[in-house]
C-alpha positions in Angstrom: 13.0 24.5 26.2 13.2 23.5 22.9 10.7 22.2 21.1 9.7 20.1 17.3 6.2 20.4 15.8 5.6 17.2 13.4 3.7 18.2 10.7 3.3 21.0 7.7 -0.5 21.6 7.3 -2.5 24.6 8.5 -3.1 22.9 11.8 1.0 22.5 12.3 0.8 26.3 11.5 -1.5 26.9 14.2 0.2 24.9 17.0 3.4 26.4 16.2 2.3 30.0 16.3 0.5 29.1 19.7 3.4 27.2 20.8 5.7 30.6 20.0 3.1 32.9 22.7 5.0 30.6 25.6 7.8 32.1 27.9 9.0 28.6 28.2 9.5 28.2 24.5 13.0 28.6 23.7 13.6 27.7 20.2 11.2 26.2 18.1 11.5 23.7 15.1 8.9 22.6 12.7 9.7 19.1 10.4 8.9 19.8 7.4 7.0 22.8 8.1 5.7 25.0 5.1 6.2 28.3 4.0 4.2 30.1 6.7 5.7 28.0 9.5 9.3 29.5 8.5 8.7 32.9 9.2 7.9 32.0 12.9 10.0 28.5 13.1 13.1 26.7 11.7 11.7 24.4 9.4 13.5 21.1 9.1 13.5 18.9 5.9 12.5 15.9 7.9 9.5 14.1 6.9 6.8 13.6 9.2 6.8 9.9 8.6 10.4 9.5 9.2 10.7 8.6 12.8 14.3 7.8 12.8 15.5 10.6 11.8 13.0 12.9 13.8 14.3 10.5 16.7 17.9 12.0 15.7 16.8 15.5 15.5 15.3 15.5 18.3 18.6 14.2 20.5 20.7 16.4 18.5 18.9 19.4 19.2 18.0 18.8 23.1 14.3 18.8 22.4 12.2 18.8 25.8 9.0 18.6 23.8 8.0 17.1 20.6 4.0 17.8 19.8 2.8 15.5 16.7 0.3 17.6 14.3 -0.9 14.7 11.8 -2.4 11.3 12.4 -0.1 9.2 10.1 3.0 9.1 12.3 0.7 8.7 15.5 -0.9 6.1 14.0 2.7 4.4 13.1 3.4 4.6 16.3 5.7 8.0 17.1 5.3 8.2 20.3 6.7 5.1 21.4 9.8 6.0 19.5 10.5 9.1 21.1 9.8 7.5 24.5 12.1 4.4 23.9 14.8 7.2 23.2 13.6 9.2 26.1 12.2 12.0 24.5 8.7 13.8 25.6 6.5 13.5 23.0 2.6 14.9 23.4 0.1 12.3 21.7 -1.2 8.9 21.9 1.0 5.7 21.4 0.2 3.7 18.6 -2.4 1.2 20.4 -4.6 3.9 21.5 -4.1 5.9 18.3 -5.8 2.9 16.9 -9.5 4.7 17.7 -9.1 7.1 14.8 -6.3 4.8 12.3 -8.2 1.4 12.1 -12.4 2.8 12.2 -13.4 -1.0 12.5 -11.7 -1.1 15.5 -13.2 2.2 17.1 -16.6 0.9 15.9 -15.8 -2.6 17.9 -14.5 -0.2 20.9 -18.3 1.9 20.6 -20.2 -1.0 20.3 -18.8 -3.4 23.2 -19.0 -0.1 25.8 -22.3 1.4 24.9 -21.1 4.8 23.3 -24.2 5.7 21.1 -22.9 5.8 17.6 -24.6 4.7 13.8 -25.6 0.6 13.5 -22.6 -0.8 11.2 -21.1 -3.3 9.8 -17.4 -4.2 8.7 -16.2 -6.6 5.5 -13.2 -7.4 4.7 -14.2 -9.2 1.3 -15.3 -7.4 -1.3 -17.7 -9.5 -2.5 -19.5 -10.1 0.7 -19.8 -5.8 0.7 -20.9 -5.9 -2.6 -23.6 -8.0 -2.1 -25.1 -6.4 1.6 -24.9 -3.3 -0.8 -27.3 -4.1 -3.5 -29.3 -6.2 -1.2 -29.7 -3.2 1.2 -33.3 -0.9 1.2 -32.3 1.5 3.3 -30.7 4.6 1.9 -28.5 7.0 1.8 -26.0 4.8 4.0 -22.1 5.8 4.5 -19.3 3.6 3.1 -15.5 4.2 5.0 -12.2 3.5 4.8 -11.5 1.8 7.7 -8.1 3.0 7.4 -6.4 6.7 7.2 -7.4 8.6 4.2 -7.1 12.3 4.8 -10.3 12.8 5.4 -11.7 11.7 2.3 -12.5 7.6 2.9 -16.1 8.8 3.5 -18.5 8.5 1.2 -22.1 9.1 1.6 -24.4 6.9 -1.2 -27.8 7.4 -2.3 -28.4 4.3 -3.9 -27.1 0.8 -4.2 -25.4 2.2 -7.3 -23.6 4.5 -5.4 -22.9 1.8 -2.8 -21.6 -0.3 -5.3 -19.0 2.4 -6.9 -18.0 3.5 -3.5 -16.8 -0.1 -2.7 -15.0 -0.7 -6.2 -13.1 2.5 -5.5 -12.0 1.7 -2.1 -11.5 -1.9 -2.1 -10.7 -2.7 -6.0 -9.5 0.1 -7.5 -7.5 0.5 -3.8 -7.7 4.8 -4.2 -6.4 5.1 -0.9 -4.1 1.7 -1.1 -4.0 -0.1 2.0 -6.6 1.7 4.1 -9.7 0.3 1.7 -8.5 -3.2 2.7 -11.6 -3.2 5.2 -14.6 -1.5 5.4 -17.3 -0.4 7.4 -20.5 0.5 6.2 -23.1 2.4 8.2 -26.2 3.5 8.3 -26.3 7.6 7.6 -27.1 10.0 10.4 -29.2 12.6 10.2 -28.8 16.0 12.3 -26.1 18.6 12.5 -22.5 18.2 12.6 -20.2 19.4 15.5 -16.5 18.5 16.9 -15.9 18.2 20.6 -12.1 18.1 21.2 -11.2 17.6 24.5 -7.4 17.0 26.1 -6.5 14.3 28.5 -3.6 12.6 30.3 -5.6 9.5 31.0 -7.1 10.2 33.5 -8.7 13.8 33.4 -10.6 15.2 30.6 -10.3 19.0 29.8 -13.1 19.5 27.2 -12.4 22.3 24.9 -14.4 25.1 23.6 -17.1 23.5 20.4 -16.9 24.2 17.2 -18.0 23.2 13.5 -16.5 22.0 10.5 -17.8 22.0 7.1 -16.7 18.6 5.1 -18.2 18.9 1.9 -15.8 20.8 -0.7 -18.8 23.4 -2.2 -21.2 25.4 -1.0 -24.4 23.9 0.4 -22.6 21.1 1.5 -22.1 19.8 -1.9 -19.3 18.0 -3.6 -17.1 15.3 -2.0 -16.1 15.3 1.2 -12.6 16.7 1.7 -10.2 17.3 5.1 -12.3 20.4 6.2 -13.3 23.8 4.3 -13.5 26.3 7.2 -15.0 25.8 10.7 -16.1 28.2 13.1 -16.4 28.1 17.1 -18.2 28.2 19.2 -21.1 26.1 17.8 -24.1 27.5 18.9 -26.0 23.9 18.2 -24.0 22.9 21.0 -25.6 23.6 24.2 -24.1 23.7 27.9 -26.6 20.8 28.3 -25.7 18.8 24.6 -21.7 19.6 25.9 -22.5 18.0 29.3 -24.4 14.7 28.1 -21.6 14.5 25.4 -18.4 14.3 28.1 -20.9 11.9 29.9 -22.3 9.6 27.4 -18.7 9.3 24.9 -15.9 11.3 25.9 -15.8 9.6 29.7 -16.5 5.9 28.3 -14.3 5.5 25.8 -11.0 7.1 28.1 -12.3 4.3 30.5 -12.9 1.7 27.7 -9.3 2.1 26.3 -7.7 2.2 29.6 -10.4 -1.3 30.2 -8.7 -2.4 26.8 -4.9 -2.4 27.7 -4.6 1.0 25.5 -4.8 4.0 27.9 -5.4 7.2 26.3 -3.0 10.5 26.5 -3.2 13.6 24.0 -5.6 15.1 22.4 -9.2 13.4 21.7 -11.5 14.4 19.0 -14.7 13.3 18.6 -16.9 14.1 15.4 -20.6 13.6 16.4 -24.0 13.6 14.5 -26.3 15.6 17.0 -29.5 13.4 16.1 -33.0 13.7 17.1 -32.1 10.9 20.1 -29.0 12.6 21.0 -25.2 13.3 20.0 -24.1 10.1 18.3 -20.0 9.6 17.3 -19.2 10.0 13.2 -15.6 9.2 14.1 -12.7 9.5 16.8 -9.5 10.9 16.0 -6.8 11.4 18.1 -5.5 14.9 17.3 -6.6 17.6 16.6 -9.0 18.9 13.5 -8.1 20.7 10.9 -9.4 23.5 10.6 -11.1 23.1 14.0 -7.9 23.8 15.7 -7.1 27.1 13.6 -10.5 28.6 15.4 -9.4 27.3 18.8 -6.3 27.8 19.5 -6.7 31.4 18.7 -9.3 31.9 21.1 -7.4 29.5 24.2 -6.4 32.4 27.1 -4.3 29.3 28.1 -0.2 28.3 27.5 -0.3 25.9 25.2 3.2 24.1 26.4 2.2 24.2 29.7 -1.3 22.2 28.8 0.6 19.7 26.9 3.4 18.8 29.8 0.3 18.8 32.3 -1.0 15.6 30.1 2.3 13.8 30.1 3.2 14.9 33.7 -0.5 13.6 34.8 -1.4 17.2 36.6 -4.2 17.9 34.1 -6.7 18.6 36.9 -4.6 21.3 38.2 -4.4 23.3 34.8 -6.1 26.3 34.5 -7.9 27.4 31.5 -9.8 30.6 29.8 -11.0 31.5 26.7 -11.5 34.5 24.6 -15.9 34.5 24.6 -14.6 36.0 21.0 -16.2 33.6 18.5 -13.8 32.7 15.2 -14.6 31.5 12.3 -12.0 30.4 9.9 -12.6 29.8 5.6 -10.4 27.7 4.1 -8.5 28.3 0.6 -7.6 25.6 -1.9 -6.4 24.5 -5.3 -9.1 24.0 -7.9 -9.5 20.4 -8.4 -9.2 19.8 -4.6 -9.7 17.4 -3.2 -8.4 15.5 -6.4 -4.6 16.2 -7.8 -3.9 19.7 -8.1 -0.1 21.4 -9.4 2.9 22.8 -7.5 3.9 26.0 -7.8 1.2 28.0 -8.6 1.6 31.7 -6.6 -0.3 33.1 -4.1 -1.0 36.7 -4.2 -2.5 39.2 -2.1 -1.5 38.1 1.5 0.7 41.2 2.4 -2.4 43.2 2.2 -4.2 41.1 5.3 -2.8 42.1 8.7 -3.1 40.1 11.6 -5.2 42.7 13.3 -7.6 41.7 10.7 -7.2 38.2 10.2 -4.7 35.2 11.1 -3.5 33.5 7.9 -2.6 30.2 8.4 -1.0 28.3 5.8 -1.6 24.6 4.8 0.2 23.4 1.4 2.6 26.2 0.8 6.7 27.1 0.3 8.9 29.6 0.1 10.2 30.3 -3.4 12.3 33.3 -3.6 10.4 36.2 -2.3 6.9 34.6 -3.7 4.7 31.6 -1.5 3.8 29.3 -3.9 1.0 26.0 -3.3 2.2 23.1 -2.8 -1.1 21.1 -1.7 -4.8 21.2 -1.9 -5.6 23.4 1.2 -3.4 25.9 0.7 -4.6 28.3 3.9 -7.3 29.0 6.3 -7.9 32.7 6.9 -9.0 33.3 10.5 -10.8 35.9 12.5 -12.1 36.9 15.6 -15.1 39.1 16.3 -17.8 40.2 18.7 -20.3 38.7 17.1 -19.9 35.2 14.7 -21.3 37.7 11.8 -18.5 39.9 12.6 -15.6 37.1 12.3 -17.5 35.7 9.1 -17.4 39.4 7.6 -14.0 39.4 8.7 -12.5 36.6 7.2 -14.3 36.8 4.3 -13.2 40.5 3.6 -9.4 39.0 4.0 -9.4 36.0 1.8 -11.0 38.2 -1.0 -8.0 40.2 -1.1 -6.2 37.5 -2.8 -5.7 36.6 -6.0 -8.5 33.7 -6.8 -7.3 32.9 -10.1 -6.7 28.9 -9.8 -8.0 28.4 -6.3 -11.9 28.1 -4.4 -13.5 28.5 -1.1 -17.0 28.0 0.5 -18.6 31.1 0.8 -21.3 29.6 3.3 -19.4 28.9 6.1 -20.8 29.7 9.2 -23.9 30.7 7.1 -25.8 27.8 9.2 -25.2 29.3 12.7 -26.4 32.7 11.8 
């Protein structure tokens, strides 16, 4: 069959490069792709946001499968499109997509059915947030977007100060426009990080292997938090036991609570958690996958990728069969100096012919083709990935590959994985 990937980040990357290991992949298509994408895909100048026209591609082409990489055009409400034209689309429709594009809403959803998660509260009126703010004793607490912000509507303050700039940003100064329009401010977890991605067609859950992303842009988890600086699975923090209590205590509840709420869940389910001293609480839900969790899973699923994604919207979940590479990978990822704030175009990236894939899996994020030469285009410009017997053998893996290339104008972590070993 023929199929469109939505999307042009790493994680579009990934999926298509998965997608490209099925026998029942015929043709593949990637709108609008990036400049790693079109050496394994026909990259389509079709932006992700533009359902019409990806609605017209899609019919024009005979594409059995479309599989939507970013949250934006889930949360507008793809899906629906594609299946008012009927067209196969893998991903939640816009009212359950919802969880992860309106966070009041998801924190309503967690509250009302029990699913451990931080004490919050929401405001829509500035004032009224400013106010709780400087009032407030108890710190550091988390101010968020409760909109889509790439990743970066998070921001953990120290002080009512903090607090206080944190809401003038996001509901004043509007840095991520419409999605500061409400808040919700939380009280901050303490524990370690880990992402549980599971797949589902409503009414089975297939919980993927764990892993671990890294947030903060420098090393030592410093900086500001950006859309993910390398990640690394499995998470060894994440026991058989933690794995088991979390499919029972949030994954289970909230499939049943959306389907209880008129919004029945189908695609892929990602849940960030704080792993606390009382247990795994939920950071956030989104409702694809991470990025860069999913450039260290999908190269370790023994599985084929198209036929997990039909088995959700065909309902057969529970008969899908499954294996994974015991492999760990660990992935780093490269970006733009000044990332995650504006960075240029067209800056060239040098050194990647000299990393093979035997070595490492180079992913690329915010990149294009120009002439012979990639250039960057974004802030995450790749994720180098690598497999290994050991985590300390992927981390020495992909760390000797991204130090092939040229670092003049770009930055990584140099910790990742550092944690788990």
């Amino acid at each position: 069959m023929n199929i469109l990937v939505v999307g042009s980040g790493a994680r579009e990357h990934t999926l298509v490069w998965k997608l490209a290991q099925s026998p029942r992949a015929d043709k593949i298509y990637c709108a609008p792709g990036n400049g790693g994408i079109a050496s394994i895909a026909e990259c389509v100048d079709i932006a992700a946001g533009d359902v019409e026209k990806l609605v017209e591609f899609a019919k024009a082409r005979d594409i059995g499968l479309t599989v939507v990489g970013p949250e934006a055009p889930l949360c507008a409400g793809i899906v629906d499109e594609f299946e008012a034209h009927g067209l196969r689309a893998f991903g939640p429709r816009k009212a359950a997509a919802a969880l992860e594009g309106d966070k009041a809403f998801s924190k309503d959803i967690m509250t009302r059915h029990s699913i451990p998660t931080a004490a919050h509260r929401v405001f829509h009126d500035p004032d009224a947030a400013l106010a709780y703010v400087e009032e407030a004793v108890d710190y550091p607490m988390v101010v968020k977007a409760s909109g889509l912000a790439a990743g970066k509507g998070v921001i953990i303050c120290e002080s009512s100060e903090d607090a206080v700039a944190a809401i003038r940003k996001l509901m004043l100064d509007k840095a991520f426009g419409a999605a500061g329009r409400t808040l919700v401010i939380e009280d901050f977890l303490e524990g370690e990080e880990a992402s549980i991605i599971a797949l589902t067609d409503g009414e089975t859950l297939y919980v993927m292997e764990s892993s671990q992303d890294h947030k903060r842009a420098f090393d030592g988890d410093k900086g500001p938090n950006t859309g993910g600086m390398g990640a690394y699975s499995p998470a060894p923090v994440v026991t058989a036991d933690i794995q088991h209590r979390i499919e029972r205590e949030v994954l289970v509840p909230v499939i049943h609570a959306m389907k209880r709420e008129g919004r029945p869940f189908r695609g892929v389910l990602y849940a960030g958690l704080m792993l606390t001293k009382k247990g795994p609480k939920v950071l956030e839900f989104n409702v694809r996958f991470g990025d860069p969790e999913c450039q260290v899973l999908l190269p370790r699923l023994k599985a084929d990728l198209v036929d997990l994604f039909l088995a959700c919207l065909d309902g057969t979940l529970a008969d899908a069969s499954v294996d994974w590479d015991p492999r760990p990978a660990l992935g780093v990822v490269l970006a733009q100096e000044g990332y995650p704030g504006a960075v240029p175009v067209g800056r060239p990236l040098r050194g990647l012919d000299g990393i093979t894939p035997e070595e490492a899996l180079v992913f690329h994020g915010g990149t294009r083709r120009d002439g012979e030469q990639i250039v960057a285009t974004g802030g995450r410009v790749l994720t180098i990935t690598a497999l290994g017997d050991t985590l300390r053998e992927a981390r020495e893996k992909a760390y000797d590959a991204i130090g092939r290339i040229d670092p003049e104008g770009f930055f990584y972590r140099r910790d990742i994985g550092a944690r788990a070993l």
